[in-house]
N, C-alpha and C positions, 0 to 999 in steps of 0.2 A: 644724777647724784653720784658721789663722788663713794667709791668703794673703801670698804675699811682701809686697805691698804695706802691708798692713796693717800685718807685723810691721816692715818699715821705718819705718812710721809712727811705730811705737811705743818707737824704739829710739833713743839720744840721741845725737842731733849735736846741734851750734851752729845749724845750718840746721833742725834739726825741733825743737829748742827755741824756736828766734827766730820760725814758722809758729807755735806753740802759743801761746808769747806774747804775740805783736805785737795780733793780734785782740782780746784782754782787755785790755790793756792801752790801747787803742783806746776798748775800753766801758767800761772804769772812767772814762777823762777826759771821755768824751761822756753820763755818766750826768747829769751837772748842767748841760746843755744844756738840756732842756724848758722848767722852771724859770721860765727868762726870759723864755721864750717865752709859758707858762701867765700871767706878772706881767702884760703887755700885755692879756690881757682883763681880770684882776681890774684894774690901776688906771684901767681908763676906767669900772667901777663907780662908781655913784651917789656913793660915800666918797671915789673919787680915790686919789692915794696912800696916807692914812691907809686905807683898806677895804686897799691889798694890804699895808700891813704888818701890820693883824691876820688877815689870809691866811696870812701866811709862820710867824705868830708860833703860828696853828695846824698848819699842816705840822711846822712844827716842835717840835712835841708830839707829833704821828702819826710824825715819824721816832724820835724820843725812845722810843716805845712798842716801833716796830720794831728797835729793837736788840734785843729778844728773839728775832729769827731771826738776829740778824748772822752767828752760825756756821754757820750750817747747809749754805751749800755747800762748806766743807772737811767741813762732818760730813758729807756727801752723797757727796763724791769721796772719803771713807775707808771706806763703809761701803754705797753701793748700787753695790757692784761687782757682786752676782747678783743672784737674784729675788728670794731672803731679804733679804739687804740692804734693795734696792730697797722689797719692801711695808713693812719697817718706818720705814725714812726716810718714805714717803708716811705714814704714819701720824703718828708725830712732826710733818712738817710741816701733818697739819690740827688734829693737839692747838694747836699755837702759832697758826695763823692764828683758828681758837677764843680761845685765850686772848688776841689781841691785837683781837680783836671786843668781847670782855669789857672790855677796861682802856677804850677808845677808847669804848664805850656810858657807863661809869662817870666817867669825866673828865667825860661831857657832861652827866652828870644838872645841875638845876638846884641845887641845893644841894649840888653840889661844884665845879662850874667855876667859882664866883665868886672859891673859895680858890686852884685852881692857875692861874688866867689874871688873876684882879685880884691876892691878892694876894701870887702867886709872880713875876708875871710885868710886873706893874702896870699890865695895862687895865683900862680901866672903860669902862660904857656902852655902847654900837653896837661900839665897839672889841673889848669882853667877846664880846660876843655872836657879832660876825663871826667869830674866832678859834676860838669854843666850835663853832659848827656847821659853820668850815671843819677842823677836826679830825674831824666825825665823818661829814659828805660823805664826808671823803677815804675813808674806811673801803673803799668801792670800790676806790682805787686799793690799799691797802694789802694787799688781797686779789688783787689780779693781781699784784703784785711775788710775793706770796706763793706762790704758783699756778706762776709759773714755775720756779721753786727744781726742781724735779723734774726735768722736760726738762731745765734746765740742767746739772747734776750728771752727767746720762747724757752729756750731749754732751762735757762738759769731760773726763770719763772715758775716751772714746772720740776723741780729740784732734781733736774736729771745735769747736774751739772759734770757726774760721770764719763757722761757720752760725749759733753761737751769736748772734756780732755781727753780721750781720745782719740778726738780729732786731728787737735793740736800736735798729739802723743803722731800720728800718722805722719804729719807734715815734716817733723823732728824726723822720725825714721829715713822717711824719703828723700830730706835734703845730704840726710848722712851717706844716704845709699850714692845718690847722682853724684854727688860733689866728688868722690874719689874716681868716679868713672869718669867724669869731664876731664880731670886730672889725666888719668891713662889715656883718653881721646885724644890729649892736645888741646880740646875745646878749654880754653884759659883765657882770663884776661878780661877787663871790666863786662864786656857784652856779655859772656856767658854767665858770668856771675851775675847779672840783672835776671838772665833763662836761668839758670840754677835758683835763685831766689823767687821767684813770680811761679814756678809750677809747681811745687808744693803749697804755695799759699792758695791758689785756684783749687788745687784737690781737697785741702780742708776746709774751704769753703762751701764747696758742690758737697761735701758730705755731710759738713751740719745741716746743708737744705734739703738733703734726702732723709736725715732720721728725725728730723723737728718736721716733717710734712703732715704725721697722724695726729701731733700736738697741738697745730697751728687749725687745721681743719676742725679741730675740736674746740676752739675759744669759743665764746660764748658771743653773740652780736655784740651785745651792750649789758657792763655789769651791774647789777640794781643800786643804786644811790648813787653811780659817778657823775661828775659833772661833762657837761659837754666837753669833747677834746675839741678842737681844729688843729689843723696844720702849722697853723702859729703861733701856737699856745706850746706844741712841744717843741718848736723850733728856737722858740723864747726861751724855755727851758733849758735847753740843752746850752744855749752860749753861755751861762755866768760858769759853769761847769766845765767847758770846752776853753774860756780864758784863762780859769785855773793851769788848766796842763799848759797852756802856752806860758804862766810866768815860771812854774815847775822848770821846763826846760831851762827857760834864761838864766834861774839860778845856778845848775848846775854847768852852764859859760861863764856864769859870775867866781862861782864855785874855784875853777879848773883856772882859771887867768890871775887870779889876785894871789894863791897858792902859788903859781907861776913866777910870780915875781918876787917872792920872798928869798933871803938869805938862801942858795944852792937848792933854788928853785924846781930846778928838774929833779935833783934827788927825791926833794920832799912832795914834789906832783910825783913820783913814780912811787913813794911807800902809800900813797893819799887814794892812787888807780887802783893799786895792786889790791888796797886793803878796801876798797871801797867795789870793787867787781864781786868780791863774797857779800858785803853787806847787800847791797842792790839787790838782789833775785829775793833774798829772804824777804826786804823792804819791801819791795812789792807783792810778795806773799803777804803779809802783813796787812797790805789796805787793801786785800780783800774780805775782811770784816766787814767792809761796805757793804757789800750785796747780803751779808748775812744779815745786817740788823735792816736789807730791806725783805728777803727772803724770809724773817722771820721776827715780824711787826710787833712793835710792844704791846701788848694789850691796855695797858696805862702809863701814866709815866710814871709811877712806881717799881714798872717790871722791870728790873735789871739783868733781865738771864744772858741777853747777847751783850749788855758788858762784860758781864763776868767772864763769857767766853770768850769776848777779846782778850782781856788781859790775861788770860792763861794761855790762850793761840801765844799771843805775843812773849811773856815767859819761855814758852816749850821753843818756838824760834831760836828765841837769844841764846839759849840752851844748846843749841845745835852747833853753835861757834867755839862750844869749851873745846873739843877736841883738835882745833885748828893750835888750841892755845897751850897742848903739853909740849914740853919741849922738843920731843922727835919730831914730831908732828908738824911743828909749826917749821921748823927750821929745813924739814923736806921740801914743805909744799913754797914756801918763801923766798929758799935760795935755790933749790935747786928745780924746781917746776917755774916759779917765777924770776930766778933770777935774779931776784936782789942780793948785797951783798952782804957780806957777817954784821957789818955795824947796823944794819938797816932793819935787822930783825925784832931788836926790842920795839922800836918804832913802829914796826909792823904790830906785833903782840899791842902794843897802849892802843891803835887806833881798832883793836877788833875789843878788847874788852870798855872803850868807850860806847863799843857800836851795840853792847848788850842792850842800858836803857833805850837808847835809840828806837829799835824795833819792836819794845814793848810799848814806846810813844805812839808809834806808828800806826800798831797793831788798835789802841784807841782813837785814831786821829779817823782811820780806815770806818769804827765803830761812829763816831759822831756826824762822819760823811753821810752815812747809810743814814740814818736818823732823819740830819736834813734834806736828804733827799725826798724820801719817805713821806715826809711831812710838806713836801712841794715848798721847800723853802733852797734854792738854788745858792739864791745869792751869800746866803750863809757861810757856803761851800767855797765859795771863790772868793766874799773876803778872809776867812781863814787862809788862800791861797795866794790871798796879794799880802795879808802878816808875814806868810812863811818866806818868800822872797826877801819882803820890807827887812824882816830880824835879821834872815839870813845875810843880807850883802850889809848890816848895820854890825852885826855879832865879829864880819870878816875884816871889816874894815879898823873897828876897836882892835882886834887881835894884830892885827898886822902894825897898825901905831904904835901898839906894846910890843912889837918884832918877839910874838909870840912863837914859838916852831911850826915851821909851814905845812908838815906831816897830818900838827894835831886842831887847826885849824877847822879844813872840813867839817871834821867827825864836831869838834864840840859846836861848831856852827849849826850846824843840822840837827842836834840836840836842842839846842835855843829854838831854831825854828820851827821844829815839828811841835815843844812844846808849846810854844805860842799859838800854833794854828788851833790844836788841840781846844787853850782855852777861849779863841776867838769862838769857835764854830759852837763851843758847848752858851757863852756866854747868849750868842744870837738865839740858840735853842729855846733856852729860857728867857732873854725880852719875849719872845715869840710867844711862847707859850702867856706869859705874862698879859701882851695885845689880846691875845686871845680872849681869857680870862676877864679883863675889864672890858672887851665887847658885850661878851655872854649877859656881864654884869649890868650893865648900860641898857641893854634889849628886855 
């Protein structure tokens, strides 16, 4: 039996939702921290800058590939709540770390990478090559992201999502520490930057699985009432979930290319990065609401408490942008940390106070994810994710006919799209419930 404390734990307030929260939401915005950190050894490589952007242009193939786990810690907080759960989730998650060994070996054969990194992606030369073997180095890291997924599940389960971040919080520390030591070593240049990236992500791995050990020992065999899991049942799961993040990404290729070609293209792709690297970390602070409305289940569909606390998570976010927006302030961090130039600031300012709604969208989009998940309705999830594409590359393309400004594109496109996913996912919520309903009724 579960101790007062526990069951306090586990029971919703605003106060032990905003503790379950706060933490992930923490590690969603400091996830793309390392990053920069990892780029400082790759561009003092031999190549200089060109060596780290076919760095990145390989990471980002290796992320590309890892969207095939992108679901799996809702599939993980829906499904390893006992031991049953639990072995088969770990199962599932070494089928995909398997199969994302497989794609990330086969991308690098030599008579395939010439086609997706020349001429998907259009390098050639030293450029091909650094990208082809900085995708398949990564492979290590890909495999402690992967690694972790387990520990993490158990812990987000068990509302200790505290501990979880400061996992994360360790790995952060640690790539800060190596990355300027590698730098004073000499150790520089795509390869070290793959060892600089992979051994903190190994140590925050090994450490979720040492403090989720007393948790995982403690699940229950089997919980009373669940239905049978198998192997298949959450493998199934997890793809309508895992497709999502794979057309997420395409968007933002769709995003960054069609912006590209507008009217002084690069100018308005460089206010669109600039102002879109701040919205991003909050953004995905934001849909972690997810885990909240499943960490803290409606008790009817009446119960609105984990809306209400999305849309005020998402509020207090958006909130966080004013100070970006007084004029010393913005014009420090814009021109002179960013580097854009004097014209480019207003520009900068329109796409961060567009980006307010935005993250309040988010912040419920994050809230009706968790719902469906919850409710083992997957596919819910991921066609809200093939809308948010659909709108998004339909919103971009409208704007670009009307040679709308290429800056403010993005931000109101992703506005369109988030809310559309929004009412996709709510809309399925309710057929569903509906099906339901006229079963009950029928029986």
């Amino acid at each position: 039996m579960l101790v007062k404390s526990e069951t306090d734990r586990f029971a919703f307030t605003p106060w032990n939702a905003a503790c379950f929260f706060l933490p992930l939401c923490i590690q969603a915005m400091s996830q793309s921290l390392t990053y920069p950190l990892v780029g400082v050894v790759v561009a003092h490589g031999p190549g200089g800058a060109a060596e780290f952007s076919a760095f990145a242009q390989g990471l980002m193939m290796m992320f590309l590939i890892g969207t095939t786990g992108y679901g799996l810690i809702t599939t993980g907080m829906v499904y390893a709540r006992d031991r049953i759960g639990y072995a088969r989730f770990r199962q599932v998650n070494t089928l995909i770390i398997v199969l994302q060994a497989l794609l990330q070996c086969t991308l690098a054969l030599p008579w395939v990478a010439p086609f997706v990194f020349g001429r998907l992606l259009g390098l050639a030369g030293t450029q091909l090559e650094v990208a082809r073997w900085a995708m398949l180095f990564g492979l290590p890291a890909q495999i402690g992201f992967m690694l972790r997924n387990v520990p993490q599940v158990v812990l987000y389960n068990e509302h200790k999502t505290g501990v979880a971040n400061a996992a994360t919080i360790l790995r952060i520390v640690l790539t800060a520490v190596i990355a300027p030591g590698f730098y004073a070593l000499g150790l520089v240049g795509w390869k070290w930057g793959c060892v600089c990236l992979s051994v903190p992500v190994f140590l925050e791995a090994v450490t979720m699985w040492w403090v989720a050990r007393t948790d995982v020992a403690r699940l229950p065999m089997k919980l009373r009432g669940e239905a049978k899991v198998t192997t298949m049942k959450v493998f199934l799961f997890n793809i309508p979930l895992s497709l999502g993040g794979f057309l997420l990404m395409a968007a933002v290729f769709m995003l960054n290319a069609i912006i590209n070609h507008t009217e002084n293209g690069a100018e308005m792709l460089a206010v669109h990065l600039v102002g879109i690297g701040l919205i991003n970390p909050l953004s995905y602070g934001a849909l972690r609401n997810q885990a909240v409305a499943i960490g803290f289940p409606q008790r009817n569909f009446r119960d609105q408490r984990t809306f209400l606390f999305a849309l005020v998570s998402g509020v207090c976010l958006s909130l966080a942008l004013l100070p970006l927006l007084l004029p010393g302030v913005s014009a420090w961090y814009f021109c002179r940390v960013q580097n854009l130039l004097a014209e480019q600031l207003p520009l900068a300012r329109h796409v961060l106070w567009l980006a307010m709604p935005f993250l309040v969208l988010q912040a419920l989009r994050g809230h009706a994810e968790g719902l469906a998940a919850y409710r083992h309705r997957p596919n819910a999830v991921l066609a809200g994710q093939a809308v948010f594409f659909g709108v998004l590359v339909a919103v971009l393309i409208g704007l670009f006919h009307f040679k709308a400004p290429g800056y403010l594109m993005g931000i109101v496109s992703l506005n369109c799209a988030s809310a559309a996913t929004l009412l996709t996912i709510r809309l399925g919520l309710l057929l569903a419930r509906q099906e339901e309903q006229d079963m009950v009724f029928t029986h």
